[in-house]
Every structure is written in C-alpha cells, then in structure tokens.
N, C-alpha and C positions, 0 to 999 in steps of 0.2 A: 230669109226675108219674106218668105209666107206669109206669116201673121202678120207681115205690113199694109194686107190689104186692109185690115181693120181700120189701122190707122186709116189709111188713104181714104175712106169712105167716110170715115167721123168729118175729113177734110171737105169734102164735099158741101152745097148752098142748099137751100131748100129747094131752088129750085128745080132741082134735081131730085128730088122725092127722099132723099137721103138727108139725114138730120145733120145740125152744125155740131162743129168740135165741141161746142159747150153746152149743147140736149146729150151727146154721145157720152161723155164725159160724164155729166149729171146723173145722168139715169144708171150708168154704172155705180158710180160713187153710193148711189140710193139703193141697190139693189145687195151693195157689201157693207152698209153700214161704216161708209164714209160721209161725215157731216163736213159741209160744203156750205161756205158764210151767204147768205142773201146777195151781199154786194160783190161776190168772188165771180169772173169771170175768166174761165178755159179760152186762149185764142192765139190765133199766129201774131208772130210778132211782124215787123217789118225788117229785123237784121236778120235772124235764121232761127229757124225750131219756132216752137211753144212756148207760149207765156201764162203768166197770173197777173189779170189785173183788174182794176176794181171799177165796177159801175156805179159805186154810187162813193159819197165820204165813209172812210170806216174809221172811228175815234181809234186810238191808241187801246191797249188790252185786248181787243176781241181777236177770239180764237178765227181764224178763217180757213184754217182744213182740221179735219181728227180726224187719224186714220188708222184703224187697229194694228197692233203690233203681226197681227196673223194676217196680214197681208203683204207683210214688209217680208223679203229676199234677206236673211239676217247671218253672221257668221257671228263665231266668237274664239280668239286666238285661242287655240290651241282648245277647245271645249266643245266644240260641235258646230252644229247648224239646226239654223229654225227657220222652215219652210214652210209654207202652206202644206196642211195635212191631205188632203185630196190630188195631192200633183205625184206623180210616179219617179221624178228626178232621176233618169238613168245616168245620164253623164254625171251629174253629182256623185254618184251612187262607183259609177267606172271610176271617177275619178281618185276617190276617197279610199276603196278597196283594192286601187292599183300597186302595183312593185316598182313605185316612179322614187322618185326624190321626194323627203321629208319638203322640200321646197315646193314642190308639186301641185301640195296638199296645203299651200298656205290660205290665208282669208281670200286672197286675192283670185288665185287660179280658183278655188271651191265657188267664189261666187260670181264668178265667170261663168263657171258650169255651170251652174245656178239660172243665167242672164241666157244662157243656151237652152236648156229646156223650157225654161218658159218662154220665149218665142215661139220655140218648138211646138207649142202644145202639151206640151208633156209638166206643167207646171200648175196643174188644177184647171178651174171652170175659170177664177178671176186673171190668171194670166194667158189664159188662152185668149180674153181678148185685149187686156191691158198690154200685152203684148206687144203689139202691133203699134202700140206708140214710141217704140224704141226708134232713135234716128239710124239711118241708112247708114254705113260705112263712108260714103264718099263725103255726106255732108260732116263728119267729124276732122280734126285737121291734128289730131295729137302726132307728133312725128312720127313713131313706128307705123302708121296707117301709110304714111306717104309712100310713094313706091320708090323705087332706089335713083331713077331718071327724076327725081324732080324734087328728090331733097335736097340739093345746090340750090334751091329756088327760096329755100330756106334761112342762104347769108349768113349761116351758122355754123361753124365744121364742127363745133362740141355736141349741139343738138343734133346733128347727122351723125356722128360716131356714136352717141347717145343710143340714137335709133337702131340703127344696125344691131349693136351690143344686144338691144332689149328683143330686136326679132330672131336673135339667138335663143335667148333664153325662152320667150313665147315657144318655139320651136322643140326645145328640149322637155319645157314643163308640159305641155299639151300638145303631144305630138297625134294622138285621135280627133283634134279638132283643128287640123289645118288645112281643109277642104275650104273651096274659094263661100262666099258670102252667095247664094243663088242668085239670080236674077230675078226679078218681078216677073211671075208667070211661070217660074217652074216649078213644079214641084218637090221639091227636091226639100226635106227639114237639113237645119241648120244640123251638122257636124257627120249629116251620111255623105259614102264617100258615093258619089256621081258614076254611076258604070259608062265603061268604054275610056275612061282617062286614062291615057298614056302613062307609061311608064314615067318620063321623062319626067312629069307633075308631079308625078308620085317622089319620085326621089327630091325634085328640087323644087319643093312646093312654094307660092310665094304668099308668104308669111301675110305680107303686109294687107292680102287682103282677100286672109283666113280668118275662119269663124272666129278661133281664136284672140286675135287680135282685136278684132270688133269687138267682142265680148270683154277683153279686159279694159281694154278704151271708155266701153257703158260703164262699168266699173270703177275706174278713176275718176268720170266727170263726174259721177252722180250719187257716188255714196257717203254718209252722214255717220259718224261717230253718233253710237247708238249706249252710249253708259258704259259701263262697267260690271262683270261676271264676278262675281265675291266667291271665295269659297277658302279653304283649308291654307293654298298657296297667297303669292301677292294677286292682286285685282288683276282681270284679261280683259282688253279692252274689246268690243263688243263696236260690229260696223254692218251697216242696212242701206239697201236701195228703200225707198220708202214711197211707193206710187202716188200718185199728186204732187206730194211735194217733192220732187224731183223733175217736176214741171218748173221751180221755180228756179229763174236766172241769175244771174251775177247782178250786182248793181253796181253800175256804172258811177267810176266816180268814187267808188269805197263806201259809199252812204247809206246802208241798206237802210226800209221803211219793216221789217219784218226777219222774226228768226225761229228758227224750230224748237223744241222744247221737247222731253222724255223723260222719262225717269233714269238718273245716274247723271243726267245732261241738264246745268244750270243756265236760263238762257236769262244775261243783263237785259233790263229795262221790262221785262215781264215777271207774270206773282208763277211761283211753283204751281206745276199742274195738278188739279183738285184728287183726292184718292181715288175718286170713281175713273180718273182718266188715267192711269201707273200704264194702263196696258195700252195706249195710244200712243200716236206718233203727232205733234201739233204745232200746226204752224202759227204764230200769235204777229200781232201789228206792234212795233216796237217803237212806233210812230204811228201821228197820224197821216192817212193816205188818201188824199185826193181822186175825185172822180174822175176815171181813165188813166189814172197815175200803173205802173206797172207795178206789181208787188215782189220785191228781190231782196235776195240775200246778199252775204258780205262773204264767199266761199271762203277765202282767207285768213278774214277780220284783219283786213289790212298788213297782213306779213310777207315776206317773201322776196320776190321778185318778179319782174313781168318774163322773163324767160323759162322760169319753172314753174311759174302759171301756163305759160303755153304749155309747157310739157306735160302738167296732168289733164288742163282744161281742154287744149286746144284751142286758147285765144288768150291775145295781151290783153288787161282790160285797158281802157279807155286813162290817159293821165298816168297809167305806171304806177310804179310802187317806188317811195323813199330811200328802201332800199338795192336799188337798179344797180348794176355795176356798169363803169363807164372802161369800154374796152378802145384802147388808142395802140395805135401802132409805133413801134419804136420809130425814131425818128431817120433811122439805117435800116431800114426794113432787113434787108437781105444780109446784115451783117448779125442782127437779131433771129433770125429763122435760121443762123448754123450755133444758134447758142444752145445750152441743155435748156431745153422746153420749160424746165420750173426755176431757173436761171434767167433767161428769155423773160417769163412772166412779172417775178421778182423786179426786175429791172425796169420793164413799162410802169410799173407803178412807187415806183419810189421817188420821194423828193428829188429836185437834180443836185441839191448838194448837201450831201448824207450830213446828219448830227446837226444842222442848221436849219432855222425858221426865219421864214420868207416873211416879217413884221409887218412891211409896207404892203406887201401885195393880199397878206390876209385882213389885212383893214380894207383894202380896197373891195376886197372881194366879200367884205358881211355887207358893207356900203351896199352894191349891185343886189346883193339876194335879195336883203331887204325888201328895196325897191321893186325886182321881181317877185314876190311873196305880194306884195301890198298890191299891183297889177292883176295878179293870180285872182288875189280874196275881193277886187273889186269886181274884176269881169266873171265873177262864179267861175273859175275853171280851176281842175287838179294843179297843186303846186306841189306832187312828190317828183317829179321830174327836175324841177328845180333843186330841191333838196339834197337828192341823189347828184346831181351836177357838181352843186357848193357842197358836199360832203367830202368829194373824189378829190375837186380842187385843194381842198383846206387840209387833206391828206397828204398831197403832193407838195405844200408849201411848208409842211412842218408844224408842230405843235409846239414842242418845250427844248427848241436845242437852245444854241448863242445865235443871234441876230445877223442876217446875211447884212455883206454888205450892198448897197447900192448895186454895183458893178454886179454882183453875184444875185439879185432879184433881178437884174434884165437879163441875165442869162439862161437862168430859170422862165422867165415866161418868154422870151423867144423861143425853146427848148419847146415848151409844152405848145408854143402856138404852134409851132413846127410838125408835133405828133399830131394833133389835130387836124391841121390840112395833108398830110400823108394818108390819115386815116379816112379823108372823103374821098382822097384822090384812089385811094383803093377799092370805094365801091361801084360792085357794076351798074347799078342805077343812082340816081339821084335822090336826095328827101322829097326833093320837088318831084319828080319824075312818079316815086311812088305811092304821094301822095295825090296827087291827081288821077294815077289809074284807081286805086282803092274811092277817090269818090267817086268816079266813072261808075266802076260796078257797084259802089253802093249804092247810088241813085236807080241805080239797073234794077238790083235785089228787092230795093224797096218798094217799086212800081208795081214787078211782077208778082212780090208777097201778097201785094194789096188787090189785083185783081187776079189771083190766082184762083180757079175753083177745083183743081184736080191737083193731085201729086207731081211735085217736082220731077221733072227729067234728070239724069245722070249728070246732062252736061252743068245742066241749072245747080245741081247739087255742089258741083266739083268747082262751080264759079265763086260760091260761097265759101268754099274751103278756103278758094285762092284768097278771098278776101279778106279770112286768120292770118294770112301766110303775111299779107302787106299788112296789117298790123303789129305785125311781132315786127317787121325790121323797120317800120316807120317808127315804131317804140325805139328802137335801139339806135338810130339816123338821128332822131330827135333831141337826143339825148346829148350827144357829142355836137348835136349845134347849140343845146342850149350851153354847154362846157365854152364854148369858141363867143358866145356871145356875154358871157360871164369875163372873160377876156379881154372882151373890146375896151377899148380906153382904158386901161386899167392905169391907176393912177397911184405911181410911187413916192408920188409927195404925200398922199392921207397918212395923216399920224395914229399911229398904231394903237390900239385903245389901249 
C-alpha cells in the first residue's frame, strides 16, 4: 500500500497546497492521452470510494472518458497479456513462468499479478501513480478478505464456507504473494516478504489479508469484459481493468445513466465506436444526465442475485435482484438439520402438498403483488424484492397439478407462515435492529466523507465494510418480511383466474 500515498494526497483540499482528486486526476488523464468529458467530474462519494459525476447536463451519446487500450491491465484466456510496455511486471513475469497449476496461470491470478506490480511500481510511469488510487483492503468487504472471527457477522454459513474454500485456493495459486497488505508508512512493496517474520506466519499465513487476496478482490470488483481474441481456435474471451473507468460505480437501483463500449464489446443505446477509436476503452451516456447526477453503470445488467453480487462486488446493491432466493427454515428445524443436506434443502422449498396447486391462495397472492408492484412504481422504489418474494411463494403453491382442496390451502399457508416466523425467530439480530445500525453508520460515513480532507483511518475504513456486511443481511431479512407480508390476509375466497 506504498503507492496509496498518491492516492491519499490526490485526497487532499487546496488548502493544503495539494491539488483536489479531480486537478490530480485530470492532469494525469492529460499527460497519457486520456480524454476526459468537460462536464466529467473525479470525486468522493458519500457511501465509500470514488466516484464519476457530472457538473454540468450531459445530453445522451457523448463519450465522457477515452482511454487507450495501452493503459488498460489486459488478459486473454489462454493467449497472453497486454500490459503497459515500459513496466518490468516481475510477479507477472514469476508468475506465468512458474511450475504452479495450469490454474495458477489463469486471467484471474495473472491479473492479480498484474494489480501487484503496478502498485508496486513495477508497472510503468502511468501505474506508478494510478496506482495508488487502488482501495485499501479493509475498505473492500468481498468475503474472503473478512477475517475468520468475523465472517459469522456475515449470517451466511454458504458465504463463509465459500470464503474459506476460496482462501484455500488463494493460498495454493499464489502462494509468493501472501505476505500481509503493508501498512501506510512502511516501506515494504506489495508481495516482499517483511524480514524478521516468524516462522509461525510463514507457515500459517493469513490469507485473508494477504497481498494476494487484495489483489484478486481489485480484480473481481473492477474488471470489464474487454472483446473477444479471434484466431485459428473458437474466440477467447478477453478481460481489462481499465483506469478511469473503473472509477465508475454501480447504479443504484439497476438504472444505469452510462456504459462502456470497445471493440468486440456492443454497448445498447449507444452508436459503435468510430475507427479512429478500435484502440480505446469508452465510457458513453446512455442517457441523459443531470447536473450532480452520479455517472454509473449496471455491473450486472440486472442478473443474478444480491448474494453473488456481494461475493464478487462486496456489496448488495440497493432494491435486490428479481432473482433473490428466499431462504426459510423448515418448520421442525432440528428435525430438518439430521436430514441429507440436499434432502433438507429439496424439502424447504417444495409445495406442502406434492402434485397439487394452491388456486385460491395464487389468486390471492397476484391480487397483493399487484398491489405492491403498483406501490413500488408510485413511490419510485425497486420492486425486485417483491418479485423474488411472489416468485418463491407462486412456487410453493403450485403451478399445473389438480386444485387443493379448501382444507389443504390452510394447511399450506399455515405451514409456510410457520417457516416464516421460525425463520425470524432464528436470527441473531432483528430487520429492525439492523436496519437502524446500518443508518447509524450511514449517516456516520456520510458526514465524515463530506468533511474529510485526509485519508481514511483503518478503523473508519473497516466501519464501511461493516456497512456491506448490514447490507447483504438487511437484503436477505427483507426479503422473508416481504414473503410474510405477501401472506397477510391472504384471502381463500378470491376466485382463481
């Protein structure tokens, strides 16, 4: 973390004789022959990290970054690397000519290495200072970072075994780069081993907050499907960090105002990038965008899930994803946990009475979405949480068997209200509970973002994490309340469409 002093000082006010994140920024961009829109503005956000956003209107179509392909940290399955020609990439270099696993050597661990020397320095003149805008360890929350004491904090046992699993495998593929992340002020480049370290470290190093792991974390959040490698075989798909635009965030909400564009890479609502630009990497407005409006992408383009978004992003976005899975506890807990585990599972989610459709209670239940969809699109707010709700239920009630009877749809939704309140009574905090601390510290975060003039402290950094952390289980609390409120009055006299 050396080269975070860079950053740190781009942070810095004028008053302080030190230019803003967005002169720092600019004059870089100017000096590599990155074009940077007029109304584009480099700045902190108030939730965490770096943002893009616009000072002034920007109409729909204009480009607002172009950033040479020769600047971009680039991999291609199974074909090489394209790196900045003036950087010396030794870890690249160890890593690629090593006697490790074919696995080793994949896009991912290569452009890890990649994400390690140029921190380092060892990645040319433009990473030597671009560098330094890489986020700190603590502030990223993707689970293998977390440390082993505080992934239960997580309310996920799949995403903690998840993580373990992967700081295996970090471990085995990069095992030269699991020396801890430096602290600010040491001297120390990323992936040297520190003298005087104990044995003890040496043999049982922790992963989670090894170079390593950092380095694959940058990697997950922030790299971009870069086209397609053509040649003799079928097409290799082709993946790039891309400096600037990897400044730009999620959009909240699924709505993005803006999306990247490259050659190989077709971006909807914008025109193909003109010939003179094949070698650029370009961010375009795919909408128009309002003065102070943020400029964000759609990392997913709305697919997925908010649980496997924390796991490559390190955050649920905001609203969920449609397709959330709604996790309920058998209604016998403890007679379900001596079942076979995909037995167990199988059985949480099936109708409660096999080969039968619940007619009245699925009438009742498009009745309520309806209703909450129409709520949703009045007061502007995401309705995939909704959806994902009424999806689970509409599964559990059956689609095409013979018609439950009367007697057999109360049984069924006392059944499922049953797993429902088992399922809150199992958690260690409340929706309410965690939802109040997460605005606690959001309101925290966003005062100290705003009048911050220096680099974040550790602790400050680690508060934001926590702040991912109540996110992902407010997403997933949320979720089975809106299942339970889908529920209420449910009414087995609606006649069945």
């Amino acid at each position: 973390r050396r080269a975070r002093s860079a950053g740190s000082a781009a942070e810095m006010g004028d008053d302080e004789g030190r230019p803003t994140l967005h002169a720092w920024l600019l004059s870089l961009a100017e000096a590599h022959d990155v074009r940077v829109h007029p109304s584009l503005e480099f700045r902190e956000t108030e939730h965490s990290g770096r943002g893009l956003f616009a000072s002034r209107d920007v109409p729909i179509g204009d480009t607002l970054l172009s950033v040479p392909r020769a600047l971009s940290l680039s991999v291609q399955d199974g074909a090489g690397v394209s790196l900045p020609p003036d950087g010396a990439w030794p870890r690249v270099r160890a890593g690629v000519a090593a006697a490790s696993p074919d696995a080793g050597k994949s896009w991912e661990c290569v452009l890890a290495r990649a994400v390690v020397d140029a921190v380092a320095g060892d990645g040319g003149a433009f990473w030597a200072r671009y560098g330094g805008m890489m986020p700190p360890p603590e502030s990223l929350a993707l689970p293998f970072l977390i440390p082993d004491g505080e992934l239960n904090s997580l309310e996920d046992a799949g995403l903690a075994e998840d993580a373990l699993v992967e700081r295996a495998r970090i471990a085995a593929l990069m095992p030269d780069l699991l020396d801890p992340v430096s602290e600010e002020g040491e001297e120390e480049a990323p992936g040297a081993s520190p003298s005087g370290e104990d044995d003890e470290k040496k043999q049982h190093p922790d992963v989670a907050r090894s170079v390593a792991a950092w380095a694959l974390a940058l990697v997950r959040s922030r790299v971009l499907l870069a086209g397609e490698v053509r040649g003799a075989g079928p097409p290799l798909a082709a993946r790039a960090i891309v400096p600037f635009i990897d400044l730009a965030n999620h959009a909240e909400g699924g709505a993005p105002n803006a999306d990247y564009r490259c050659e190989g890479v077709e971006t909807p609502g914008a025109p193909p990038p003109r010939r003179e630009d094949s070698t650029r990497f370009e961010l375009v407005a795919i909408k128009s965008i309002a003065a102070r409006e943020e400029i964000a992408l759609a990392y997913t383009k709305g697919e997925g899930t908010s649980r496997a978004h924390f796991a490559q992003y390190g955050f649920a976005p905001a609203g969920g994803y449609a397709g959330d899975r709604v996790e309920l506890l058998a209604a016998d807990a403890e007679r379900a946990s001596d079942e076979d585990e995909n037995d167990a599972a199988e059985t949480k989610n099936r109708p409660a009475v096999e080969g039968k459709t619940a007619t009245r209670l699925r009438a009742s239940l498009r009745a309520k979405l309806r209703g909450a969809l129409q709520r949703s699109t009045a007061e502007n707010t995401s309705s995939a949480s909704w959806v994902a709700a009424g999806a689970f239920l509409s599964g559990l009630f059956g689609t095409e068997g013979e018609p439950m009877s009367e007697r057999e749809e109360t049984m069924t939704l006392v059944a499922i209200r049953t797993r429902v309140a088992e399922t809150e009574r199992a958690w260690r905090t409340s929706l309410e509970a965690d939802e109040a601390e997460a605005a606690e510290i959001g309101a925290r975060v966003a005062e100290r973002r705003r009048s911050r003039s220096g680099a974040a402290s550790k602790a400050e950094l680690l508060e934001e994490r926590r702040l991912c952390v109540l996110g992902l289980r407010t997403q997933k609390k949320r979720l089975v309340r809106r299942v339970a409120e889908l529920l209420e009055d449910a009414d087995l006299q609606v006649a069945s469409a």
